[in-house]
C-alpha positions in Angstrom: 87.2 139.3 83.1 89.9 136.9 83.3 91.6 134.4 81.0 89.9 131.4 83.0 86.5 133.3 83.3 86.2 133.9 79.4 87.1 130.3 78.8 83.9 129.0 81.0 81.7 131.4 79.3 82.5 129.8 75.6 82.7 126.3 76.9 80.2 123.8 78.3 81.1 122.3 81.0 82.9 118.7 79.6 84.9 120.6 77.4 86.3 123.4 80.0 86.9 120.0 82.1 88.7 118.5 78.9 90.7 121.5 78.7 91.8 122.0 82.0 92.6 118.0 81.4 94.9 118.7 78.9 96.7 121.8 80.6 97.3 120.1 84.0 98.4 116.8 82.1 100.8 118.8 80.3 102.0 120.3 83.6 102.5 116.9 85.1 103.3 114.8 82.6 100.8 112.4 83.4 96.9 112.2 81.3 93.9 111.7 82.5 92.2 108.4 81.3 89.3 108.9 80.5 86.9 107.9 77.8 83.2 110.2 77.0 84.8 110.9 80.6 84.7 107.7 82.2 87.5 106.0 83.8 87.6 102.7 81.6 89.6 99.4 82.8 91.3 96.9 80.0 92.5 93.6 81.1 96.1 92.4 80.3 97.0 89.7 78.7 100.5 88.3 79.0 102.4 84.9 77.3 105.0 82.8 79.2 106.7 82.3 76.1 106.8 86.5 76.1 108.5 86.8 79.3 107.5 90.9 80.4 105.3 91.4 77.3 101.8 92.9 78.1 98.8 92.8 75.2 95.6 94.1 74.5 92.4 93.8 72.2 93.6 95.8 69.2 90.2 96.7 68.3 88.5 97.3 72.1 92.1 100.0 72.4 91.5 101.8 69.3 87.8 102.1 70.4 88.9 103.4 74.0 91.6 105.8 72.9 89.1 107.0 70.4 92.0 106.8 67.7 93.1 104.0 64.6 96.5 102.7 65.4 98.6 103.1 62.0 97.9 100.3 59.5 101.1 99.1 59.5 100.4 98.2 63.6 97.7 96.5 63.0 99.3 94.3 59.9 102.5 93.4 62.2 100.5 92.2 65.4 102.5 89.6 66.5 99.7 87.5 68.7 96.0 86.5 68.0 93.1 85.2 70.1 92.0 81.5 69.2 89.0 83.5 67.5 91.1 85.8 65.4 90.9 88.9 67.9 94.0 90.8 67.5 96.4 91.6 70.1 98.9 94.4 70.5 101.3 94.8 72.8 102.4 98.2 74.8 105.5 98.1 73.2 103.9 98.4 70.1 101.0 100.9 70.8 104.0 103.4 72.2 105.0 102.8 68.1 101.9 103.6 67.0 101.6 107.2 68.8 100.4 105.8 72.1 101.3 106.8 75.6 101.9 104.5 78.2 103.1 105.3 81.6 103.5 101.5 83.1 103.4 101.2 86.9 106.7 99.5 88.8 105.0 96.7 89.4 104.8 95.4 85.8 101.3 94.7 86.1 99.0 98.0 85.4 99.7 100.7 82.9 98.0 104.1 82.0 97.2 103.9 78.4 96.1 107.2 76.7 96.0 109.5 73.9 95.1 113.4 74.6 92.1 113.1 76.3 90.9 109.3 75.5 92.5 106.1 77.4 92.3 103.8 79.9 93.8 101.6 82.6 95.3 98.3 81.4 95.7 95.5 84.3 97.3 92.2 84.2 95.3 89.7 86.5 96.0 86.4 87.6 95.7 83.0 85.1 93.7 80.3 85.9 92.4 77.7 83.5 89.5 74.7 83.9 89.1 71.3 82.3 85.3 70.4 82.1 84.9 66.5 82.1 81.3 66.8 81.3 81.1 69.3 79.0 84.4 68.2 77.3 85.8 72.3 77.2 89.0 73.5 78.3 88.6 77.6 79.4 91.0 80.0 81.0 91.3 83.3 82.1 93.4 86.3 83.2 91.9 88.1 85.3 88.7 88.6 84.7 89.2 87.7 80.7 88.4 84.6 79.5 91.4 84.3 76.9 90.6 81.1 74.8 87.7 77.9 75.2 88.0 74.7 73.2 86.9 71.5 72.8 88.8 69.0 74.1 88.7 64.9 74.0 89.7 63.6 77.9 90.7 59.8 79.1 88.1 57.4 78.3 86.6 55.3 81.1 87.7 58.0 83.9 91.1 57.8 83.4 91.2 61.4 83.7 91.6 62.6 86.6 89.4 65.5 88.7 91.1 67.8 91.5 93.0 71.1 91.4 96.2 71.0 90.0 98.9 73.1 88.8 100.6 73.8 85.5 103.8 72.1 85.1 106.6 71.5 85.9 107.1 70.3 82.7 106.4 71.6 79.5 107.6 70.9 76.3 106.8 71.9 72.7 107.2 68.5 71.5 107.0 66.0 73.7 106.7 62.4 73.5 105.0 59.4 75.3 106.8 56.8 77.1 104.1 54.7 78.0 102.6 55.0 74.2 104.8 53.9 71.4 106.7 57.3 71.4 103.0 59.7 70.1 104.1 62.6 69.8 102.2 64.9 72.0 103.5 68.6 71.0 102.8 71.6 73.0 102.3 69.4 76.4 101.7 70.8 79.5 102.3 68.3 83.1 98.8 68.6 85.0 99.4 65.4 87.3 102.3 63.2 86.5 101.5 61.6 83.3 98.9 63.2 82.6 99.1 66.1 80.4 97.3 68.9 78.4 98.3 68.7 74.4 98.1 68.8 70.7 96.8 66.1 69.3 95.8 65.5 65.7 92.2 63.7 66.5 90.1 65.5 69.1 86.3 64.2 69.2 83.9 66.2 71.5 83.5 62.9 73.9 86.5 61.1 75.8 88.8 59.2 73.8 92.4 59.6 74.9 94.0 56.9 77.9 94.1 60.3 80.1 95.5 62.9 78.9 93.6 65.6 77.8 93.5 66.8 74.1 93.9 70.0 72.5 92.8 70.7 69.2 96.0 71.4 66.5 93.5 73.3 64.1 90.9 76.3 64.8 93.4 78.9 65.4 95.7 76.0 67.2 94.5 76.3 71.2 97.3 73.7 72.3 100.1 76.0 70.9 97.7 79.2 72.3 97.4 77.3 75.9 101.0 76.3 75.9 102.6 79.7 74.9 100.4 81.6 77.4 100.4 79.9 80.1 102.8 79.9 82.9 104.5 76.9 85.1 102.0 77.0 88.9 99.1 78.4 87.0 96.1 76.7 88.3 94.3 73.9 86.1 90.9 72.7 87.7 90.1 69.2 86.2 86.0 69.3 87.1 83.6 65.8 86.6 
């Protein structure tokens, strides 16, 4: 009997199919990612102030890979969700034992370790202002990345319409048409108006049209500011 044939006697099927896994990935230089043996898909999430830096969940890659990134990883994680989730960048799962093989485009990655992984993609950002709701979301890709109160223009002075990010941004910024308020992390929706920091954010409209972030609660204005990029789209909904 051959080498093969002996192997499929002593091995239910998965585990012959996790072997030959292993051998041809060695052959090729390239893993399967799988996880249980399912193809699994991790959306990206990148920073304009981290210009070609890629993150993921911490926690949801240590549960797809199926292994604890060393402690000393997880304690130097240089970004955070607004909630606290943990983010760690390719860069810094590679340190922690990790393969990744990143496509040339920049934007997808195969992320794996032996026989656990899965494919990390970096989708488009777009971001919404809800006038009625008073909430600011956004997304990458499919990920919604951060949501937060907000406190918009009294009497309408916000405006509604679809609007892009920028040009202007500024970590501190201040008003010209206000007595000089400083407005840090600001971010130009429609002339003056802008998305920003602000040290009083009620949950009803209370600003002369700009639209305020809250400074506190894991700090979304810096969040918004640092992560998104100049053309995003910003939906301003009544």
């Amino acid at each position: 009997m051959t080498f093969s044939g002996q192997m499929k006697r002593k091995m239910n099927p998965f585990r012959f199919f996790a072997f030959l896994t292993i051998i041809l990935s060695s052959c090729s230089g390239v893993i399967s990612v799988k996880m249980n043996g399912v193809a699994g898909v991790v959306q990206g999430i990148t920073f304009a102030a981290d210009d070609g830096k890629i993150y993921v969940p911490l926690d949801e890659a240590e549960q797809r890979l199926n292994f604890r990134i060393a402690s000393p990883h997880k304690r130097k994680t240089s970004r955070k969700l607004t909630d606290g989730t943990p983010l760690i960048s390719l860069e810094e799962l590679v340190d922690g034992g990790i393969k990744v093989a990143r496509a040339e485009d920049g934007k997808s990655a195969s992320v794996s370790h032996f026989i656990h992984g899965f494919d990390m993609v970096v989708g488009a950002k777009r971001s919404e202002v809800d006038l009625a709701e008073q909430r600011l979301r956004a997304w990458q890709g499919e990920r919604l990345v951060m949501e937060t109160h907000v406190s918009s223009g009294r009497n309408g002075r916000t405006p509604s319409g679809n609007f892009r990010a920028g040009p202007y941004k500024s970590r501190m910024h201040y008003s010209k048409l206000y007595d000089n308020a400083p407005m840090p992390w600001s971010v130009q929706v429609n002339g003056n108006v802008f998305i920003h920091g602000f040290s009083s954010v009620p949950d009803y409209p209370a600003s002369h049209g700009c639209i305020r972030v809250p400074l506190n609660e894991g700090n979304p204005a810096r969040f918004f500011y640092e992560w998104i990029d100049v053309g995003t789209p910003v939906r301003i909904r009544d």
